[in-house]
C-alpha positions, 0 to 999 in steps of 0.5 A: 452535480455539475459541480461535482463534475468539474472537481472530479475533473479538475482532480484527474487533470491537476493533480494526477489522482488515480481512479481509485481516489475519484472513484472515491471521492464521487462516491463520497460527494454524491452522497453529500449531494443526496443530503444536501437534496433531502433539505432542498438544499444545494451545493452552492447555497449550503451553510454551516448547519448544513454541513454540521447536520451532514457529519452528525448524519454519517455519525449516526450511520456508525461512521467512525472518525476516520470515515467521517474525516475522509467524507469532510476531506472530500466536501472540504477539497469540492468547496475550496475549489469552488471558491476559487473558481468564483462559484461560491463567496464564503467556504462553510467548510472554513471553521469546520473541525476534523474529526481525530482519529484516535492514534495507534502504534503500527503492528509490525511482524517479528523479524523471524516472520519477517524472515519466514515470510520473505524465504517461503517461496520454493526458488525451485520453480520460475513463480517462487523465484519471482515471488522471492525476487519480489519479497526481497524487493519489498523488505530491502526498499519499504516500497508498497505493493503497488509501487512495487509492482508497477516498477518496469525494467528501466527504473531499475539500477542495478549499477547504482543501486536504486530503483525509480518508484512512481508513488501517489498522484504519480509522483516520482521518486529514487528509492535505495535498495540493499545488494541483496534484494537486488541480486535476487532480482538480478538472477529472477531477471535472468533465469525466470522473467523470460518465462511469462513474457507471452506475447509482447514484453510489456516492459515490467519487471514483475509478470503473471503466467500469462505474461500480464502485470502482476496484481495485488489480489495476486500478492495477496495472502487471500488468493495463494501463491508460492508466497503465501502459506495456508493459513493467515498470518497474524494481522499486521500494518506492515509486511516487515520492519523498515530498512535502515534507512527508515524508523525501525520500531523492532531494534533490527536494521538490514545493511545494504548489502548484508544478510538479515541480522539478530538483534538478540543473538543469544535466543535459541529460535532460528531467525530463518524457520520457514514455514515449510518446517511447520507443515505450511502453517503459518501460526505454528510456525509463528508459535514455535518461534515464541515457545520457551 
């Protein structure tokens, strides 16, 4: 485990991972080394039938190929660094195959749902005025959750129109964002966020009540919130279509500084039926915009 220990290490310190992906990775690697253990083999000494026994082992448990593959990436990541710390002379992993996932289109919402999504928060009240804030943020910038909510208020530049996200690994990036989004954030800024500030301003744009950093159980549609409808949308990859200046798979762009667009005018289904109209149900609202 020694091994396993210095990489983990190495992870943290060179490449910035998060403690989600050691977690993950230590996870992963102990169960290699628990295998390896079972055959009286250990990490520095293993061939390629071990590893070979080893996938066919996690294939057995009814892994799939993008389980088995992330279980080699993590074996493949702890040998390459071996070799090139000297403790082993040849990579077992080398010639090994990846296990291909089989390719599948992304679901996307429709640009009604979309739409009723992003226009659900009651703007009445100082959480569904954040919570719109945040969706238009969202939909505007193709941000994910995470990055979106670890943004603080000095990544923002309203004058310029972009914010500075810190993604993966802490990688940082400009992200452009529609005029729009940044005028709900502007008016959350300065009527609601002074709200939650408790004890201390952390410094982050988006706040629980209790003026701490909001979650992502907190954004999630299993824990409610004015967000949120009662019940489960439909289950999708992505909570809306792309902004314009990303590969869109609907037909629909969002010009900077425009209101959401239809790219089939001549329907008779509002682009913006909220849930509320349906008596907070997402899936009949989600029917209604499809009924002849």
């Amino acid at each position: 485990m020694d091994a396993v220990r210095e990489f983990l290490t190495a992870l943290q310190t060179e490449r910035g991972a998060s403690p989600h992906t050691l977690a993950a990775y230590r996870r992963d690697l102990t169960g290699f080394v628990t295998f390896l253990g079972r055959g009286g083999r250990a990490v520095a000494t293993a061939r390629v039938g071990d590893l070979t026994e080893y996938l066919a082992a996690l294939r057995r448990r009814g892994l799939g190929a993008r389980s088995t593959a992330r279980h080699l990436s993590a074996v493949r990541g702890l040998y390459r660094f071996l070799l090139g710390s000297g403790g082993i002379r040849r990579d077992p992993t080398e010639h090994l195959e990846t296990p291909r996932p089989p390719r599948r289109l992304p679901r996307t919402l429709s640009v009604e749902d979309a739409a009723a999504l992003v226009e659900a928060p009651d703007i009445s009240v100082p959480e569904g005025l954040r919570d719109r804030a945040l969706l238009e943020l969202m939909y505007a910038s193709g941000l994910r959750a995470s990055e979106c909510l670890t943004l603080r208020l000095e990544d923002l530049n309203q004058a310029a129109g972009y914010v500075m996200a810190t993604g993966k690994g802490s990688r940082q990036r400009l992200v452009p964002v529609g005029g729009q989004a940044l005028r709900w954030v502007q008016r959350y800024i300065a009527t609601s966020r002074s709200g939650f500030v408790k004890r201390g301003d952390p410094g982050l744009l988006f706040l629980n009540r209790y003026g701490r950093p909001l979650s992502r159980q907190g954004l999630s549609p299993s824990r409610p919130c004015s967000a949120m409808p009662t019940s489960r949308p439909p289950r999708s990859t992505r909570i809306c279509p792309r902004p314009r200046f990303a590969p869109c798979t609907e037909g629909f762009t969002r010009a900077p500084s425009a209101r959401r667009v239809d790219p089939w005018p001549e329907r008779d289904t509002p682009i913006r039926k909220s849930t509320r109209a349906h008596g907070g149900s997402w899936t009949a609202a989600w029917s209604a915009s499809r009924a002849p």
